[in-house]
VOGU-3710 file (C-alpha; in Angstrom, 3 decimals, decimal comma):
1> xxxxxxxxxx> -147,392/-80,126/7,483  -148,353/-76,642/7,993  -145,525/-74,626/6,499  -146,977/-70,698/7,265  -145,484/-69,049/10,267  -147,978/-67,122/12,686  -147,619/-63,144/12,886  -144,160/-62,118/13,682  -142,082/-64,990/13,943  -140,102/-64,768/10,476
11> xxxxxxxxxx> -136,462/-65,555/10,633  -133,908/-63,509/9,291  -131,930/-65,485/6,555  -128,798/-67,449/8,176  -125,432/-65,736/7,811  -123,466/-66,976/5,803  -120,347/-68,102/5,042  -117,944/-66,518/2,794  -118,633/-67,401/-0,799  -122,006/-68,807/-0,115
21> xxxxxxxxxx> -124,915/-68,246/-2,529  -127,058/-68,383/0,693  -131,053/-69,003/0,717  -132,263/-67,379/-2,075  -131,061/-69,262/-4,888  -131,563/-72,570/-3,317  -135,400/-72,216/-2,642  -135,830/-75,958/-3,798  -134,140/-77,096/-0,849  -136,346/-75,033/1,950
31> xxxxxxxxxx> -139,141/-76,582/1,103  -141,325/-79,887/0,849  -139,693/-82,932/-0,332  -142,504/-83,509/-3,074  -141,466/-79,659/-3,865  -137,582/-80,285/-4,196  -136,687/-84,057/-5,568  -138,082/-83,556/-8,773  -135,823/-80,115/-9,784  -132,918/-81,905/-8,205
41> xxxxxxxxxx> -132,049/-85,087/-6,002  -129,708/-85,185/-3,153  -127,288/-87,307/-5,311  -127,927/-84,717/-8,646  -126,844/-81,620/-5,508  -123,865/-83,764/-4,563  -122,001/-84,415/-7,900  -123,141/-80,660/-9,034  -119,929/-78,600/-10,743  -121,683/-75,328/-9,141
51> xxxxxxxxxx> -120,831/-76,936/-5,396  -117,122/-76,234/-6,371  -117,124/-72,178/-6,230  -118,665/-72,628/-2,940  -116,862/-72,810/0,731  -115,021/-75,980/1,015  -114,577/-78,532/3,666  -112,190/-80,305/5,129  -110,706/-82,121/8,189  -107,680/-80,819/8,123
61> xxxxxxxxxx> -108,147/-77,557/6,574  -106,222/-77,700/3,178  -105,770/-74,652/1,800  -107,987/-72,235/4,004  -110,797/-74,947/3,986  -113,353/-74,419/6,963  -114,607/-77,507/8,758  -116,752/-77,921/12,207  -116,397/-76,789/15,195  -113,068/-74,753/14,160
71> xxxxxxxxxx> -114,880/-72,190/12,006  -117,578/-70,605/13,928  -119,159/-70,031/10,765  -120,241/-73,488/10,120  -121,779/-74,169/12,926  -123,862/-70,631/12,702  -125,349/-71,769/9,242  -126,646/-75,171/10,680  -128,787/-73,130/13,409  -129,606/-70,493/11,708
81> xxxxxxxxxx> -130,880/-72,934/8,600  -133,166/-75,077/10,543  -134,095/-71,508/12,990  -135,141/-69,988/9,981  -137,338/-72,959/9,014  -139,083/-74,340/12,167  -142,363/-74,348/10,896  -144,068/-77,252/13,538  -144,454/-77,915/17,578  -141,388/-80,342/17,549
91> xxxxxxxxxx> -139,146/-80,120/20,478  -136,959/-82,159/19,478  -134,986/-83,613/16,819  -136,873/-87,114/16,947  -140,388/-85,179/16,397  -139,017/-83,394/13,367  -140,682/-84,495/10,367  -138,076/-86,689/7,408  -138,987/-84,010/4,744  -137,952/-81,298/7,161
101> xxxxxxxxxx> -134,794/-82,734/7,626  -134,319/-83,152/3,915  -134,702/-79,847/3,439  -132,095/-78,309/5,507  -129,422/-80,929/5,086  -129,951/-80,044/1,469  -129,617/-76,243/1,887  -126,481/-77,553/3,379  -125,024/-79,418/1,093  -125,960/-76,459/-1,464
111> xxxxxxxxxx> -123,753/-73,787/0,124  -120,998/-75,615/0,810  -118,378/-78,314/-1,030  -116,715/-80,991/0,127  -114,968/-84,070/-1,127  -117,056/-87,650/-1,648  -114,804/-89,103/0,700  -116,096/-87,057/3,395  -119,851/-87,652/2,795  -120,618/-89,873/5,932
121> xxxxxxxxxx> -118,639/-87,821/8,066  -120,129/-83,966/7,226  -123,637/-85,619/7,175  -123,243/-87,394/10,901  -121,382/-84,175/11,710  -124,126/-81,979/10,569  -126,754/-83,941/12,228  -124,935/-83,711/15,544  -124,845/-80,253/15,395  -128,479/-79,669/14,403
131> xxxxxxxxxx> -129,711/-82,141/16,954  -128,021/-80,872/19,516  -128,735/-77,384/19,184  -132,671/-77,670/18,726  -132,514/-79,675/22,016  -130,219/-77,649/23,830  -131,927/-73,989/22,283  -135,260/-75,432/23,130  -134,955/-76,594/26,329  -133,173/-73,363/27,553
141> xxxxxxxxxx> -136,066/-71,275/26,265  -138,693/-73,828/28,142  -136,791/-73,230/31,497  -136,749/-69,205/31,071  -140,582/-69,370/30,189  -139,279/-67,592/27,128  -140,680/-68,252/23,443  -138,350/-68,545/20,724  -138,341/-65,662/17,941  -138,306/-68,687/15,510
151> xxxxxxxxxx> -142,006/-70,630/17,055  -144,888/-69,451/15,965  -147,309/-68,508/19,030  -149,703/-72,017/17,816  -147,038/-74,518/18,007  -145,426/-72,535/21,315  -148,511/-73,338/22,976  -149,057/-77,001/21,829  -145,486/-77,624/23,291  -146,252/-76,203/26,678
161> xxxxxxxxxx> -149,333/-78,306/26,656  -147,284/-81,443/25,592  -144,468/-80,088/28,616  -146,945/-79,757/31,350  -148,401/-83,630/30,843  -147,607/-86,199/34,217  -145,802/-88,287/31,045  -143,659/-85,244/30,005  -142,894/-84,075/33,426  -141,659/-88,051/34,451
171> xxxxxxxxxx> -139,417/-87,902/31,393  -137,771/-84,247/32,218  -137,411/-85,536/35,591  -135,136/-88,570/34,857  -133,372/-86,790/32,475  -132,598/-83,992/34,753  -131,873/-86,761/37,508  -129,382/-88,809/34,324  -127,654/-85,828/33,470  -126,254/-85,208/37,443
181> xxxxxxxxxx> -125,239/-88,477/38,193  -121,939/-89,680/38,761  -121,639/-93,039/37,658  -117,810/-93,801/38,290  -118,282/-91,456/41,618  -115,674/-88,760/40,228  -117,798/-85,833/39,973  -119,493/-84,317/37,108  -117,661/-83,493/34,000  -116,267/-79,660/34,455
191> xxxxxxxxxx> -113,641/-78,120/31,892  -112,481/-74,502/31,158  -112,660/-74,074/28,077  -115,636/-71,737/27,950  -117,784/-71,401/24,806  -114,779/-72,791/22,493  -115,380/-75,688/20,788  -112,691/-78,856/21,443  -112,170/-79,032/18,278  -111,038/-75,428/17,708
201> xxxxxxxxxx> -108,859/-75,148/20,693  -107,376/-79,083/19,289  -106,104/-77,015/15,954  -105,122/-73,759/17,923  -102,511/-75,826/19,336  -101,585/-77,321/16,718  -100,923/-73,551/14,490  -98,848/-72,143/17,384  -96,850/-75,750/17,466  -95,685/-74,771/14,242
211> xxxxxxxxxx> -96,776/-78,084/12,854  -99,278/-80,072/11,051  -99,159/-82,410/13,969  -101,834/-82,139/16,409  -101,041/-82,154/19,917  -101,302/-85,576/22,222  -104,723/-86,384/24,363  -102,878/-86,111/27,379  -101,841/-82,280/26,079  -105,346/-81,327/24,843
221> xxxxxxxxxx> -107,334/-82,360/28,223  -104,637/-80,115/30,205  -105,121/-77,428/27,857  -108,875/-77,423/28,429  -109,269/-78,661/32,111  -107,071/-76,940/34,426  -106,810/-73,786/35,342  -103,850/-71,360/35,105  -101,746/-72,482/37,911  -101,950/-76,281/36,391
231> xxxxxxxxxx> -104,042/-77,544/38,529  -106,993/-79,969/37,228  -110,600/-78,360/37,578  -111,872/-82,389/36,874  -110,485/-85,481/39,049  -111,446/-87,723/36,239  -109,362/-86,183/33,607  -106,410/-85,078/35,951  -106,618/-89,036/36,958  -106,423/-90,248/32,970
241> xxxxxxxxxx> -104,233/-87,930/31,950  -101,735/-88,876/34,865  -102,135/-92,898/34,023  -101,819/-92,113/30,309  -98,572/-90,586/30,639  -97,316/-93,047/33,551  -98,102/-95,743/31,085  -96,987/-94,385/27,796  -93,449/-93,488/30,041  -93,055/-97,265/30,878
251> xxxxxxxxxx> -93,723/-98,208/27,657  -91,447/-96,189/25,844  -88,635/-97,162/28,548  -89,565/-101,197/27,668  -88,876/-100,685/24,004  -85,770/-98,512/24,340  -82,529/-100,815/25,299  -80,899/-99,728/28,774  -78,655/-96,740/28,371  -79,561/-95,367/25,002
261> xxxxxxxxxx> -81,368/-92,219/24,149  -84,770/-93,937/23,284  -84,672/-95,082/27,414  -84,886/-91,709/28,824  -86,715/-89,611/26,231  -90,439/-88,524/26,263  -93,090/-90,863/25,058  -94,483/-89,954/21,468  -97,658/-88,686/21,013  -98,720/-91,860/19,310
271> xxxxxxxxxx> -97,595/-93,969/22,809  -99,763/-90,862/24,757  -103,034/-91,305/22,663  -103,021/-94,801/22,807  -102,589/-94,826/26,395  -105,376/-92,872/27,026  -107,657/-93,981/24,771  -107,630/-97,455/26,392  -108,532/-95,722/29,820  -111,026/-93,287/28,814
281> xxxxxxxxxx> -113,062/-94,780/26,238  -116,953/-94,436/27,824  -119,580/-97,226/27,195  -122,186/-94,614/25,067  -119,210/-94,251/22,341  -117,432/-91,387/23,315  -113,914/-90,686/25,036  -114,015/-88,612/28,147  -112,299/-85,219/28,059  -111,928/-84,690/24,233
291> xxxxxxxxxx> -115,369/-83,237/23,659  -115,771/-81,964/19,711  -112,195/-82,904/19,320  -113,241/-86,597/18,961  -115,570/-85,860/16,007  -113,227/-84,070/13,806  -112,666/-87,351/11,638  -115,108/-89,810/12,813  -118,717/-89,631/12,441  -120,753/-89,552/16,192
301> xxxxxxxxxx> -123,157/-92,342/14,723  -119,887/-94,218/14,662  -118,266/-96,049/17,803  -115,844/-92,984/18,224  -112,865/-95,156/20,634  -112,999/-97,855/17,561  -112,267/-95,437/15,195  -109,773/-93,744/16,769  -108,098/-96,449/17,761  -108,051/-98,091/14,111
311> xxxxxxxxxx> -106,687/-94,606/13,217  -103,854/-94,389/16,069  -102,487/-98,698/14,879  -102,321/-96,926/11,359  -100,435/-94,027/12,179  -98,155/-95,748/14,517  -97,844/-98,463/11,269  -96,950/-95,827/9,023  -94,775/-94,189/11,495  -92,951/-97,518/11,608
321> xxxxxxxxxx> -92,424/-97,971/8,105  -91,566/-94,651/8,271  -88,549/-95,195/10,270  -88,035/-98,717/8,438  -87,531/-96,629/5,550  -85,419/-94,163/6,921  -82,887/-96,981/8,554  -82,795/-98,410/5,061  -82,271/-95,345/3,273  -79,202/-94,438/5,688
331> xxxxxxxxxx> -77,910/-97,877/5,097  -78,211/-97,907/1,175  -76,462/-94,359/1,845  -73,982/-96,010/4,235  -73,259/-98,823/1,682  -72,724/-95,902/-1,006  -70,333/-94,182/1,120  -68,236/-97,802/1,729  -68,267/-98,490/-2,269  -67,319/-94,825/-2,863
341> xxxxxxxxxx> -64,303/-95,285/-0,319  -63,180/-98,654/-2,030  -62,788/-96,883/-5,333  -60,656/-94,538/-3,843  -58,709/-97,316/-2,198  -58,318/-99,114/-5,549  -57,468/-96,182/-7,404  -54,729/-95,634/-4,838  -53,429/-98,947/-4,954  -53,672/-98,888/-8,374
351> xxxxxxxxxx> -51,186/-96,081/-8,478  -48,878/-97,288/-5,870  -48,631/-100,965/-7,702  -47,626/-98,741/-10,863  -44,954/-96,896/-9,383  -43,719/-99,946/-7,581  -43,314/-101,563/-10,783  -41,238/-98,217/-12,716  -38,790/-98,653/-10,212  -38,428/-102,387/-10,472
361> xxxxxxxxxx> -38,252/-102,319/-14,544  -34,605/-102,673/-15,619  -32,377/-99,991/-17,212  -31,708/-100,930/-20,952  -28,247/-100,777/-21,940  -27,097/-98,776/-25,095  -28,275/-99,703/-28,782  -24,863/-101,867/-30,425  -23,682/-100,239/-33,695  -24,687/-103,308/-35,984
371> xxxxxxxxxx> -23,499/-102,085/-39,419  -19,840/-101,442/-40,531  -18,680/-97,881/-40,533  -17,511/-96,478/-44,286  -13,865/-96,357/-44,479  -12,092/-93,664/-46,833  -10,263/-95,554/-49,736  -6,557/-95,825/-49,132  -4,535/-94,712/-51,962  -2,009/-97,267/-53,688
381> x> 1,744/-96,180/-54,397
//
């Protein structure tokens, strides 16, 4: 693999994020594989104490922790790692050589820490992210005839040789022709959220809720497809999001008895999700409408509807215990309440049967003198 760069094309070093130790000091993990395993395996990187003092990870953000597709940041340091080390005519993930990929997943997992739980799900999400954006970078250069600062002028050319084939052309072709079609004849996919990731928006929502809950499908795919007057910019998700709700609605009225509160009141987000899960789960593993939102605790490599569907029948189970418990705890506190009440009604009666029987006691008459009384001597004539 021919790792030298031609004349003018060297990257800047990625920016990075705060408390990084950045490129420099991880030089092991930029280059070959022979180069880098023997100073330090991927599993020696992993379990290193020195990972601690750098940024952490995390789905939900504990304590300030950054994760992807929220923090811009993230996201920046994937491109920029594998920009600043492009070093071969691959246009495309697929054509990127195994100890390439080593190498930046490792310069990865070297500036940032994250918790062995999470392992699967920051490697598939890191993968997604560099995957995507070498095909989507690359392929926007190749249609503005533009090279990239980070190709060398040799491998530039190779790949327009490669693009301008009969084989190549037939490929772009379908995929162009793959990308515009409409299989359930709704349109194209159109939302307006911009440049902002799902994902961020999803926790946005969830900070100016004021809670640690985040907001309901239904609530997330209005928030990012229609447009200021309410209105849906996409027929598909206006369509899902109106049978979610219809559905959760009905179910929430089946399980409440007629005439009480539960009846009438809004479906819970747990009733919403599920709802629309069920309708807009796609066939390619990937629910329609929730774009990086889906990914923030599921792996893509994973069947994303599965998962979050196995995570929506736990949180409803735990929200049923939940209440199980709470019922319980108001009756042990009810029962309390009763046995605290029936001492004071004992103690009561208690007093009242003591009074009663005062006044029923009878009056003892006075003490008999039982001893004869001195008498003065009488004096004989």
């Amino acid at each position: 693999m021919n790792s030298q760069r031609g004349p003018g094309t060297t990257a800047a070093p990625p920016p990075m994020p705060p408390g990084a130790t950045g490129l420099a000091s991880n030089h092991a993990a930029s280059s070959s594989r022979s180069n880098s395993y023997p100073q330090m395996t991927l599993n020696a990187m992993l379990n290193s104490p020195a990972r601690l003092a750098q940024p952490h990870l995390h789905p939900d953000k504990i304590n300030g922790a950054l994760w992807f597709g929220i923090d811009p940041c993230v996201n920046s340091f994937i491109r920029a790692t594998w920009q600043a080390y492009y070093m071969g005519p691959w246009k495309s993930w697929r054509k990127v050589p195994e100890e390439r990929k080593d190498s930046w997943w490792q310069t990865f997992v070297q500036n940032f820490y994250w918790e062995s739980e999470f392992n699967d799900l920051v490697y598939g999400l890191w993968k997604k992210e560099t995957w995507t954006t070498i095909g989507e970078r690359i392929s926007k250069k190749k249609r503005q005839h533009k090279k990239p600062k980070y190709i060398s002028e040799a491998h530039w050319t190779l790949l327009l040789e490669d693009w301008a084939t009969d084989a190549a052309k037939k490929k772009s072709k379908k995929a162009a022709k793959s990308r515009k079609s409409d299989p359930v004849g709704k349109g194209c996919h159109k939302h307006n959220a911009g440049p902002r990731s799902f994902a961020r928006i999803e926790y946005n929502m969830m900070v100016a809720s004021g809670t640690n809950e985040r907001p309901s499908f239904t609530d997330l795919v209005r928030a990012t497809h229609t447009r200021p007057d309410g209105t849906f910019v996409d027929y598909r998700a206006e369509e899902l999001v109106t049978q979610a709700e219809m559905e959760a609605t009905q179910l929430s009225n089946t399980e409440g008895s007629p005439g009480s509160p539960s009846a009438s009141s809004t479906p819970s987000r747990l009733k919403l999700n599920k709802a629309y899960l069920k309708n807009a789960k796609g066939k390619r593993g990937h629910v329609y409408g929730l774009g990086s939102a889906q990914y923030r605790e599921q792996a893509p490599s994973s069947r994303v509807p599965n998962g979050l569907a196995r995570n929506l029948e736990i949180e409803m189970r735990v929200g049923s215990l939940e209440t199980s418990l709470q019922s319980v705890r108001q009756d042990v506190a009810e029962v309390k309440q009763d046995v605290s009440e029936m001492k004071q009604d004992f103690a009561s009666t208690r007093d009242a049967i003591n009074q009663l029987l005062q006044t029923l006691r009878p009056q003892q008459a006075p003490t008999e003198q039982t001893s004869a009384q001195p008498q003065a001597p009488t004096t004989q004539p």
